[in-house]
Backbone bond lengths (Angstrom), bond angles and torsions (degrees), N, CA, C in turn:
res aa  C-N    CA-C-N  psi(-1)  N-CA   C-N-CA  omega(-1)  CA-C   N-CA-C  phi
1 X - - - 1.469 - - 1.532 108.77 -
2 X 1.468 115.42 139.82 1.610 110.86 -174.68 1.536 93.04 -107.04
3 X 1.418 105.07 150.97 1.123 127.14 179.11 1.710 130.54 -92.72
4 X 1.249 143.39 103.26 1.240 117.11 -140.35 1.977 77.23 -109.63
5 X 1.288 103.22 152.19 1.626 101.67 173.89 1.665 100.17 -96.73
6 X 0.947 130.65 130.10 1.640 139.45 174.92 1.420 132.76 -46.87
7 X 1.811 90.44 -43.01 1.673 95.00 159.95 1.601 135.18 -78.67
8 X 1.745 102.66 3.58 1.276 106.19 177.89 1.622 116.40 -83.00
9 X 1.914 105.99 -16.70 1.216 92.59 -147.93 1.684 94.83 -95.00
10 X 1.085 126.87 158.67 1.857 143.65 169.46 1.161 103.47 -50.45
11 X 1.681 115.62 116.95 1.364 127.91 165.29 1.486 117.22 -13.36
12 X 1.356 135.02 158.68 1.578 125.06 -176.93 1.754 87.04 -105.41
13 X 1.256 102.07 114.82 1.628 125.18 162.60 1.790 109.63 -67.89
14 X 1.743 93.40 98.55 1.819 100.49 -179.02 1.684 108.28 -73.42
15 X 0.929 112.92 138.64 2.210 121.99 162.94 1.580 90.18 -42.91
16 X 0.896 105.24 142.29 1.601 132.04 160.84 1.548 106.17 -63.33
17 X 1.942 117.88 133.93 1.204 101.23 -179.68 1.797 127.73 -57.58
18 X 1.274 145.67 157.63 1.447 139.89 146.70 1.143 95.97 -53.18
19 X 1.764 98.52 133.65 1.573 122.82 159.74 1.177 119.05 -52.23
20 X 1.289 120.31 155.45 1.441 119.41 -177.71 1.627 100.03 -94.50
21 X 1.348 117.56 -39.69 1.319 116.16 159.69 1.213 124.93 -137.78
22 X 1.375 134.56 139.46 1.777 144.44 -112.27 1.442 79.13 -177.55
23 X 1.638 128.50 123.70 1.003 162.25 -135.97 1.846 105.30 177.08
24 X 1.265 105.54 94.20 1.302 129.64 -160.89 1.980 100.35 -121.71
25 X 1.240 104.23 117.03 1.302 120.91 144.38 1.846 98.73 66.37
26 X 0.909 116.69 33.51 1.497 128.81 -145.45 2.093 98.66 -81.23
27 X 1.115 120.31 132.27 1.298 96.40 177.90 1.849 94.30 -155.51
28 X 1.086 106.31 115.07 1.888 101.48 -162.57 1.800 91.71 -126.47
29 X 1.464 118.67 136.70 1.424 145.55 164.49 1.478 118.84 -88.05
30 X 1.119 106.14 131.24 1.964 114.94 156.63 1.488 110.86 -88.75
31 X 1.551 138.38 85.22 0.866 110.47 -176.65 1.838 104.08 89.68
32 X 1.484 110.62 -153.92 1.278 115.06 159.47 1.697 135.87 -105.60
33 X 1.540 91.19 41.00 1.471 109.37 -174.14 1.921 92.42 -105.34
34 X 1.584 115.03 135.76 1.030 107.22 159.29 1.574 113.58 -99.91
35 X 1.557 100.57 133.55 1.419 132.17 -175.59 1.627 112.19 -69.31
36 X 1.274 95.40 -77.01 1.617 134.22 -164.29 1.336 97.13 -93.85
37 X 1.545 137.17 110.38 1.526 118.33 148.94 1.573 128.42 -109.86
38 X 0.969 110.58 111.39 1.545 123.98 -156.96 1.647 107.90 19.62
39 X 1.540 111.67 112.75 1.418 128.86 -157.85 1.964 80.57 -122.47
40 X 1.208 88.24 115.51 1.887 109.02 153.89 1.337 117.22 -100.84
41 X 1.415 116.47 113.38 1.678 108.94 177.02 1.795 105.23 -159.68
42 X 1.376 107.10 124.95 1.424 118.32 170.45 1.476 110.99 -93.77
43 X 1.672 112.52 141.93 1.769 99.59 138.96 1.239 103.40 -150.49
44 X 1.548 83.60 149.89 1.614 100.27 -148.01 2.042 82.59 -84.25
45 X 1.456 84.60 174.32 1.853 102.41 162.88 1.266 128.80 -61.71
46 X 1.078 122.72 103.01 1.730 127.52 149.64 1.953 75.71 115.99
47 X 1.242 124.46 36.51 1.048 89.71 165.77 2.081 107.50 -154.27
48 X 1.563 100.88 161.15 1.607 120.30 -169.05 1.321 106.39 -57.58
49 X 1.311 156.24 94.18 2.135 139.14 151.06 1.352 85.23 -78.50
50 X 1.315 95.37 140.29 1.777 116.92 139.57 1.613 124.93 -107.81
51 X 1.147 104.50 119.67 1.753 103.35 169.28 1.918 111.87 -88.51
52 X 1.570 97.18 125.53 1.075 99.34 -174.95 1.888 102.67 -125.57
53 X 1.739 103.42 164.34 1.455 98.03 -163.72 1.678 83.92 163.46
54 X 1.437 90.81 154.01 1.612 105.96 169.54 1.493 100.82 -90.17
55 X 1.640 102.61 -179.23 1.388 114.66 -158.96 1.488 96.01 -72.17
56 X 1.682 125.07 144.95 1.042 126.57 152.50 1.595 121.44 103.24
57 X 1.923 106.89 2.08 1.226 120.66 -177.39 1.692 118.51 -92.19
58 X 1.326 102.21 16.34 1.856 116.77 -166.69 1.187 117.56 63.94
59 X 1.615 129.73 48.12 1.501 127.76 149.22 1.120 102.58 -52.86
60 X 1.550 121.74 -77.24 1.171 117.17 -153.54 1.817 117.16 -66.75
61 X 1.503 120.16 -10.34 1.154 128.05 167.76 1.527 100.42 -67.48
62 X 1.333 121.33 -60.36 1.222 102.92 -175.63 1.842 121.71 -67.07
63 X 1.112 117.22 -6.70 1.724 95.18 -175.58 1.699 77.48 -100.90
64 X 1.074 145.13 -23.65 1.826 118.53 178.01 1.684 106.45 -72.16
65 X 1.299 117.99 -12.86 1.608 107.18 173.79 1.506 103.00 -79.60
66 X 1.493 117.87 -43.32 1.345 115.08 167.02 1.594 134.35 -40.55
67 X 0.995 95.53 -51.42 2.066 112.08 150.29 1.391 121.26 -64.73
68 X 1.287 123.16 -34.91 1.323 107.58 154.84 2.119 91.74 120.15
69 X 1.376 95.20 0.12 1.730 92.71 177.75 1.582 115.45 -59.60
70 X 1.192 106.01 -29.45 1.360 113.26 -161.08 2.267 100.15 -121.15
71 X 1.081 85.54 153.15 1.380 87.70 158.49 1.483 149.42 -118.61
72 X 1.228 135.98 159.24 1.790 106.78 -172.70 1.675 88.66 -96.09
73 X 1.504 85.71 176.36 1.589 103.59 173.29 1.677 104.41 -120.40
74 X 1.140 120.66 -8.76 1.564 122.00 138.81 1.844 109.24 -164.71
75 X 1.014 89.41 179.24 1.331 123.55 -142.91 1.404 135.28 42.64
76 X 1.997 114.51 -146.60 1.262 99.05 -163.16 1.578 119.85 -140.66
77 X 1.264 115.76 161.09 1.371 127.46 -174.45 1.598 107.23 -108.70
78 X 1.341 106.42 112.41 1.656 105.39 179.81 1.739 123.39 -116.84
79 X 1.173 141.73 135.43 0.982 136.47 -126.80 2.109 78.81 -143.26
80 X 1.305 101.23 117.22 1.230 91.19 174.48 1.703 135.17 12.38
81 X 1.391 93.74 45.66 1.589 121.63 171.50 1.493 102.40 89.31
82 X 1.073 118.20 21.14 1.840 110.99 -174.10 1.864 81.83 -121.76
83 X 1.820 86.80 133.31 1.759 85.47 157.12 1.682 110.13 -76.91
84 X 1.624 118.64 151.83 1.238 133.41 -170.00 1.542 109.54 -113.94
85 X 1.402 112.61 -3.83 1.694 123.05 -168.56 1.405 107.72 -42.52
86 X 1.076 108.26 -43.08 1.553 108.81 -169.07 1.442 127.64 -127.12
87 X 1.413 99.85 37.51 1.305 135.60 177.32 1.576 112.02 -88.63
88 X 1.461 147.56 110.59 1.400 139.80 145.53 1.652 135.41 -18.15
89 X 0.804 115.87 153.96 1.766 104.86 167.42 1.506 102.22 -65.49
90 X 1.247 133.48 -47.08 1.127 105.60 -147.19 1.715 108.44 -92.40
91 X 1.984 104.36 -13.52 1.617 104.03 170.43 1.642 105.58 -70.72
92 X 1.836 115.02 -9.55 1.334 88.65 -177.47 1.742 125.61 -99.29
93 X 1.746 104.73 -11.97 1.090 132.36 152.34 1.575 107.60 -21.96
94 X 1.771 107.17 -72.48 1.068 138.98 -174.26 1.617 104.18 -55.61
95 X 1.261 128.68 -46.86 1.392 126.12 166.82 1.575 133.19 -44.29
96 X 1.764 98.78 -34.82 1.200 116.89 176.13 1.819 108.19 114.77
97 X 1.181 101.78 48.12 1.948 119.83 164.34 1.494 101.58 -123.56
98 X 1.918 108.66 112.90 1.130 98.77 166.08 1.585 90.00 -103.25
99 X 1.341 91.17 169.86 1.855 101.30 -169.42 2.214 99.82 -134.98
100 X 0.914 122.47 124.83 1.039 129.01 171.37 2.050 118.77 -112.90
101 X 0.981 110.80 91.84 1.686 118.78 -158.42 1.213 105.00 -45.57
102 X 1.079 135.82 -156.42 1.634 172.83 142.38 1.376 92.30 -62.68
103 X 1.369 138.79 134.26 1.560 129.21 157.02 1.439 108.26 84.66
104 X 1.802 116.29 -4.25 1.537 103.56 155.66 1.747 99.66 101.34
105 X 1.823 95.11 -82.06 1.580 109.41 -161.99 1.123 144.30 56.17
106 X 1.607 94.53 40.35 1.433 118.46 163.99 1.234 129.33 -72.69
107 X 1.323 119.78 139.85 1.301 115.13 -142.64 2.029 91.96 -94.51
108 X 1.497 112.72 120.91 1.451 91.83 -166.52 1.468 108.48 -93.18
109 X 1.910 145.34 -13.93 1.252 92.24 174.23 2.146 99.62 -104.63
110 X 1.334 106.97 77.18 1.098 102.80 147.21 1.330 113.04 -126.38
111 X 1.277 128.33 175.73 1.323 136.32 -165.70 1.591 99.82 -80.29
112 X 1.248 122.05 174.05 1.415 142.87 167.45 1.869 107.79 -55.79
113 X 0.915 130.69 -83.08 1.571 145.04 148.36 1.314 113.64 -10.43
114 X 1.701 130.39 -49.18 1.491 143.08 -165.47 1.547 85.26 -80.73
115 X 1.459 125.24 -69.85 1.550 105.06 -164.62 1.613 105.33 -60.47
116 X 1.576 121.06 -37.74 1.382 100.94 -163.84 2.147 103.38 -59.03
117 X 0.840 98.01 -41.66 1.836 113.36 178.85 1.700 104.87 -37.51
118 X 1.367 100.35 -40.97 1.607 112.37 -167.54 1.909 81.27 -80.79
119 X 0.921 148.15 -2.45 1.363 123.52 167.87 1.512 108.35 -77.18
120 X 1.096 113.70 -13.14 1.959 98.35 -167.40 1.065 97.65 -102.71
121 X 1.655 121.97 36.77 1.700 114.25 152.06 1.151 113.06 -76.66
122 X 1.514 116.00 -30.96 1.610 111.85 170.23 1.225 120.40 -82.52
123 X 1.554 115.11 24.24 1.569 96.67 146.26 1.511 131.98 -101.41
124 X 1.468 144.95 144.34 0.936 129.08 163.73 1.481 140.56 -58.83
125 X 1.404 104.23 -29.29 1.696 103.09 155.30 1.797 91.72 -117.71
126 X 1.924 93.14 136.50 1.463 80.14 -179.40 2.149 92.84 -116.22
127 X 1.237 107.93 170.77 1.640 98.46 176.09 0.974 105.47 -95.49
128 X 1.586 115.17 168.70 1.505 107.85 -159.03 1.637 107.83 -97.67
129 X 1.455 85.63 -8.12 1.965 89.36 -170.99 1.764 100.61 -80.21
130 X 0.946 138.79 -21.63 1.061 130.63 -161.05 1.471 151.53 38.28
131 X 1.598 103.06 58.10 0.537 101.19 -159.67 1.826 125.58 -118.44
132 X 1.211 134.67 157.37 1.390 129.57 -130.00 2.035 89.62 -104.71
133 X 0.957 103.28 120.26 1.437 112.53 -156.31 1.650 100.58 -77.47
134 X 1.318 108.89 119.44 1.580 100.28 165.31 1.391 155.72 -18.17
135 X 1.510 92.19 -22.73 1.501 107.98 -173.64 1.692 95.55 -81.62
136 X 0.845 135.17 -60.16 1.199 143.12 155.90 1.521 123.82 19.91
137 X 1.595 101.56 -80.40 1.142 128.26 156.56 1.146 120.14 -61.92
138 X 1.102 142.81 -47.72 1.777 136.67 137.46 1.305 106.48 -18.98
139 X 1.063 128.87 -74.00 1.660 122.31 178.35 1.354 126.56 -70.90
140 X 1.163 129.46 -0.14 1.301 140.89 -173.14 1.885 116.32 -153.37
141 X 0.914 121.34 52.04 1.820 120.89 -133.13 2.030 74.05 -92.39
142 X 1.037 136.89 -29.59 1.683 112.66 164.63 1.407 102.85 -36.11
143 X 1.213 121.22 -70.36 1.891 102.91 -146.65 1.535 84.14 -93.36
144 X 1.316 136.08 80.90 1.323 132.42 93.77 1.153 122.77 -99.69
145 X 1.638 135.25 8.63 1.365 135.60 173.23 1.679 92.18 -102.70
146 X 1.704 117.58 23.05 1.662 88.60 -165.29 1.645 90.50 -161.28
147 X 1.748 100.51 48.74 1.761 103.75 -173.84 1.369 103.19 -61.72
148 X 1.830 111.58 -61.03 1.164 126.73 -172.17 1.629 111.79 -61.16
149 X 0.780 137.25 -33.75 1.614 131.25 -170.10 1.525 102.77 -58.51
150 X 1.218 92.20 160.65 1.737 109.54 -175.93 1.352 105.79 -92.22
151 X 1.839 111.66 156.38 1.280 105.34 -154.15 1.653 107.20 -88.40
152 X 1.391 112.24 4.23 1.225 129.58 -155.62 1.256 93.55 -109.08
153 X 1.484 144.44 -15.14 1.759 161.50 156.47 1.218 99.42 -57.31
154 X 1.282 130.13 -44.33 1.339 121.63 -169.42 1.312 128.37 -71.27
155 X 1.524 123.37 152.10 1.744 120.80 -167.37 1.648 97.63 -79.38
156 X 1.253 129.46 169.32 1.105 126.46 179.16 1.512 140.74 -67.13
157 X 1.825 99.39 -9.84 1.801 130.01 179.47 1.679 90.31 -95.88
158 X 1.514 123.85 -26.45 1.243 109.14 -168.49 1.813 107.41 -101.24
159 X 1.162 116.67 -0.90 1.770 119.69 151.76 1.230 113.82 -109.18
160 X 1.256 140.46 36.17 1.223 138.96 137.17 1.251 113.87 -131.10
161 X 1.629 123.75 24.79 0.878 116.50 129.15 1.774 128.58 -95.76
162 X 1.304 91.27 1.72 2.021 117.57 175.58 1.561 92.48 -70.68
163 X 1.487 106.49 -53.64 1.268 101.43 -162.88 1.202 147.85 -62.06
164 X 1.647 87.94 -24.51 1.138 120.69 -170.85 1.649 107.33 -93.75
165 X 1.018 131.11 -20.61 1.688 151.63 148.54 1.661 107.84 -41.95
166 X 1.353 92.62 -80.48 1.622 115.93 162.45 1.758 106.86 -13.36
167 X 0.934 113.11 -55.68 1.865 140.17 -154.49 1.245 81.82 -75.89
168 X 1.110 130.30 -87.09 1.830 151.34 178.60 1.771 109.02 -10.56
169 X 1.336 86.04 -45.13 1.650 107.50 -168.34 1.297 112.80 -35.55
170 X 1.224 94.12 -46.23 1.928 118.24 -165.78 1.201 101.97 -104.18
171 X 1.428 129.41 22.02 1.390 138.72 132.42 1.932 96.01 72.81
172 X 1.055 131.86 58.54 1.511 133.29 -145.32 2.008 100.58 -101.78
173 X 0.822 139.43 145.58 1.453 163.55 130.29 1.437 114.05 -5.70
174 X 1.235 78.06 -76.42 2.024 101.88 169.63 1.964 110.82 -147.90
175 X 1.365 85.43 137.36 1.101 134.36 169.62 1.489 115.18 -73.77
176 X 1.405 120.54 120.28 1.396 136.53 179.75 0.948 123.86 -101.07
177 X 1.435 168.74 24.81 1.015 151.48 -95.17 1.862 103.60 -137.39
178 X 1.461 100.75 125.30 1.999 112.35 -178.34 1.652 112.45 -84.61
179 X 1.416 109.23 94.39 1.839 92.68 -164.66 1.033 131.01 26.91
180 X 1.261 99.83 90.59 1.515 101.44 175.75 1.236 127.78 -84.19
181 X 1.117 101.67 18.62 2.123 93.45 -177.90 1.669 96.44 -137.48
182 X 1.193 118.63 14.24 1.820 129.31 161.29 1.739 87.40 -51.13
183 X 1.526 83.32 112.21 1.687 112.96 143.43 1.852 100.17 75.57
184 X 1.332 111.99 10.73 1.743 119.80 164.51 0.971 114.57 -91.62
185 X 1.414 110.30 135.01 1.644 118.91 166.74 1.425 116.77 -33.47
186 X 1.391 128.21 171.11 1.630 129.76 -179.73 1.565 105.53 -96.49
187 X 1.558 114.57 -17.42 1.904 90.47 172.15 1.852 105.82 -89.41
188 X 1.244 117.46 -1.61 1.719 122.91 -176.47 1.857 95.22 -87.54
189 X 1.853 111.42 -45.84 1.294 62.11 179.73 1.675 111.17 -103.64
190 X 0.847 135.00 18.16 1.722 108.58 157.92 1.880 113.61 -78.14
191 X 1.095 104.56 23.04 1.517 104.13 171.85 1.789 103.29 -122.53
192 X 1.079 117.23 -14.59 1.377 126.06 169.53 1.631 108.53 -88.38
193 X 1.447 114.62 -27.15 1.509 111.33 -177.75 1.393 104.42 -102.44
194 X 1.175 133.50 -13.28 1.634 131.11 145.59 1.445 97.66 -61.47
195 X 1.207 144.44 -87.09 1.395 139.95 -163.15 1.658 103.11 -18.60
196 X 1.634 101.74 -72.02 1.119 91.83 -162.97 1.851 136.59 -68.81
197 X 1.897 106.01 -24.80 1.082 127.04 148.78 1.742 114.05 -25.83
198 X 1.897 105.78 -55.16 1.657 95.17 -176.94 1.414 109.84 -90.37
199 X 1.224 139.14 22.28 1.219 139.56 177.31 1.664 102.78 -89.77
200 X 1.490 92.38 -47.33 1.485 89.68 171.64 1.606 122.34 -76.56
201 X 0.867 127.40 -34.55 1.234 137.61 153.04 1.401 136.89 -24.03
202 X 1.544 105.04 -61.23 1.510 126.96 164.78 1.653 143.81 -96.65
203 X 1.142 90.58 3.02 1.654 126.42 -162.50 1.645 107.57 -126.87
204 X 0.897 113.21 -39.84 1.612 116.19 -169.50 1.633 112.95 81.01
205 X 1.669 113.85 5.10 1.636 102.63 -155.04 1.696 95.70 -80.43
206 X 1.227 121.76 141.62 1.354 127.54 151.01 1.261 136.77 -31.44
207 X 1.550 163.01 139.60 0.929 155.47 -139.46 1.839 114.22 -165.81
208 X 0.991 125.04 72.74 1.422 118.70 172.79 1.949 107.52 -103.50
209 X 1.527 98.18 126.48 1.100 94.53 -178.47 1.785 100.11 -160.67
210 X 1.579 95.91 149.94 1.609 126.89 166.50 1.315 117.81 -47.56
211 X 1.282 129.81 120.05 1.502 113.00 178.33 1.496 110.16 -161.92
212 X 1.155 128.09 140.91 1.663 130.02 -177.63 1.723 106.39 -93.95
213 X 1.609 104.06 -50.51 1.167 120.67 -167.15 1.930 120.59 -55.00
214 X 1.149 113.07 107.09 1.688 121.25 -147.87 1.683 92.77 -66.72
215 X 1.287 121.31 -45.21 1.621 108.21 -172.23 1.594 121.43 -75.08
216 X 1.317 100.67 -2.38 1.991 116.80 168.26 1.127 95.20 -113.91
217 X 1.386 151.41 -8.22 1.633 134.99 152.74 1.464 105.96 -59.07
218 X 1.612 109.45 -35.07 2.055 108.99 -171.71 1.370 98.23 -63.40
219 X 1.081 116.87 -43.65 1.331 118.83 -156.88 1.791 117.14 -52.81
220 X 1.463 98.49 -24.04 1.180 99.81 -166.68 1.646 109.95 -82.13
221 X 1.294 122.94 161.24 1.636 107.98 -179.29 1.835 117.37 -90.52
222 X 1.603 114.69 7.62 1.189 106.28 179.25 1.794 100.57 -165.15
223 X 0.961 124.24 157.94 1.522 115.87 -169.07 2.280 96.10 -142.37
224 X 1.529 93.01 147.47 1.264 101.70 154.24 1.292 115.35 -121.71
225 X 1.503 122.78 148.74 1.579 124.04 178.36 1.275 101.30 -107.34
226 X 1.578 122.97 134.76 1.822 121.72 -177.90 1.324 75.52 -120.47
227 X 1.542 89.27 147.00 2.023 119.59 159.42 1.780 82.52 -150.44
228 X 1.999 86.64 150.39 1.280 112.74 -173.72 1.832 113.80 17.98
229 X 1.088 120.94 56.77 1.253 127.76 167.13 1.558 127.00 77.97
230 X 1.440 105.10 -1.23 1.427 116.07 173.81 1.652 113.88 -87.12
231 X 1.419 116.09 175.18 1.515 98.75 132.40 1.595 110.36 -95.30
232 X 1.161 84.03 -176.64 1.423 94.29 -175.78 1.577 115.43 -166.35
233 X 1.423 114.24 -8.78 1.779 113.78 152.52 1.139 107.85 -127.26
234 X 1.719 130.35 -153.67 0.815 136.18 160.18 1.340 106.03 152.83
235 X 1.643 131.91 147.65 0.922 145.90 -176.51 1.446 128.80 166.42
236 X 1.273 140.08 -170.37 1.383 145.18 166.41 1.162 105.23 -55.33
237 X 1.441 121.91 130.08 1.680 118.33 -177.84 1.978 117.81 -74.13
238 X 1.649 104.19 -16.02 1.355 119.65 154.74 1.418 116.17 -43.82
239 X 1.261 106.54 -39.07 2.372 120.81 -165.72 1.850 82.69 -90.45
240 X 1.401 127.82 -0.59 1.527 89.60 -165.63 1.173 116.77 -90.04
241 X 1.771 113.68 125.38 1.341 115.92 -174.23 1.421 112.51 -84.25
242 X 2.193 90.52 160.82 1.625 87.62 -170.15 1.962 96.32 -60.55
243 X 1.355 121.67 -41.72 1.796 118.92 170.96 1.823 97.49 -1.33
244 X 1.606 90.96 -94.98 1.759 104.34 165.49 1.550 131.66 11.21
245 X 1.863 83.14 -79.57 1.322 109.07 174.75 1.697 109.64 -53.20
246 X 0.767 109.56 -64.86 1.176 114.08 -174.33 1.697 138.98 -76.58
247 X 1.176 102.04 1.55 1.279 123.33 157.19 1.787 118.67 -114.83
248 X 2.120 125.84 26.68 1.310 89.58 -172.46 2.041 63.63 -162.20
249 X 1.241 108.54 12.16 1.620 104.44 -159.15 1.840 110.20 -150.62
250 X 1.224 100.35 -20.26 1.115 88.51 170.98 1.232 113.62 -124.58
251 X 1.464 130.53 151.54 1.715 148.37 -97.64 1.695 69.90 -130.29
């Protein structure tokens, strides 16, 4: 029998985790305009992408195909190894994609409390007490001084930070989010880009999201750059050069 000594042998090299969402070959139309041209994009578990791009390069086409608003005309959308192609918004809700739009979409004459409540449609067992989980308010500690107010009372940093609660509700995988700090003051959003920083952090939930704003682009742990509907960079948001910057970010 040969004897192998243990410290001789080469560390055991682990597989890289599966993405939680894997976006393969992706290419989606308005009509007969192409949108999307074959879009490659992973994100892995427990962790931040940012898609970055000037106005009009299909960010926001691509995170509504991700939700399921839109459809491709080929390829595919994979959801922790399940294709999602022909999945609904609201079975994918139900999967664990919360999606927070462009414009928030808070519902304004319900109260503060009523939209967060309207998040536990995306759960599949929901409890009956309903009730709005602490952590919540830890991450968002304004709207617990602001259950009752209407959602339509609120300043525009203080419903997307509803919204983004809202999202939580349904306890989601990954997190979608369409610029979220469009048209908020600058102390709302570094309190919205801490929020979301510890969500990922403490939660493990996934995070792909739209964003202009360069000190919540760092935040994220990996970035893609779209022009005319491709990608076309991508890397560790640590590597992102001002080059980068300045060809996919500034106006």
């Amino acid at each position: 029998m040969v004897h192998v000594n243990d410290s001789l042998m080469p560390p055991a090299i682990s597989d890289p985790p599966m993405p939680l969402l894997q976006i393969n070959n992706l290419n989606v139309y308005y009509g007969e305009s192409h949108i999307l041209r074959n879009v490659d994009m992973n994100v892995l578990p427990g962790k931040m992408v940012c898609l970055i791009g000037r106005n009009g390069v299909g960010k926001t086409t691509l995170l509504k195909t991700v939700m399921g608003l839109l459809s491709p005309r080929l390829g595919t959308v994979c959801l922790a190894g399940q294709e999602i192609n022909r999945k609904t918004p609201d079975q994918r809700a139900r999967l664990g994609i919360g999606y927070v739009p462009q414009g928030r979409d808070v519902i304004p004459r319900l109260t503060v409390k009523e939209n967060l409540i309207l998040g536990l449609e995306a759960l599949t067992k929901r409890s009956k007490t309903q009730q709005i989980p602490e952590e919540i308010f830890e991450l968002f500690p304004v709207l617990k001084t602001m259950l009752s107010r209407m959602g339509g009372d609120l300043s525009g940093g203080q419903q997307q930070q509803l919204a983004i609660a809202r999202a939580l509700m349904g306890q989601p995988r990954l997190l979608v989010l369409d610029e979220p700090t469009e048209g908020i003051q600058p102390s709302i959003i570094l309190e919205i880009e801490a929020a979301v920083r510890r969500i990922v952090e403490t939660t493990g939930v996934s995070v792909l999201l739209v964003e202009q704003h360069l000190h919540f682009v760092r935040q994220a742990d990996w970035y893609y750059a779209m022009q005319k509907g491709g990608i076309v960079a991508s890397g560790p948001t640590r590597e992102l050069s001002n080059e980068v910057i300045q060809r996919f970010l500034a106006v």
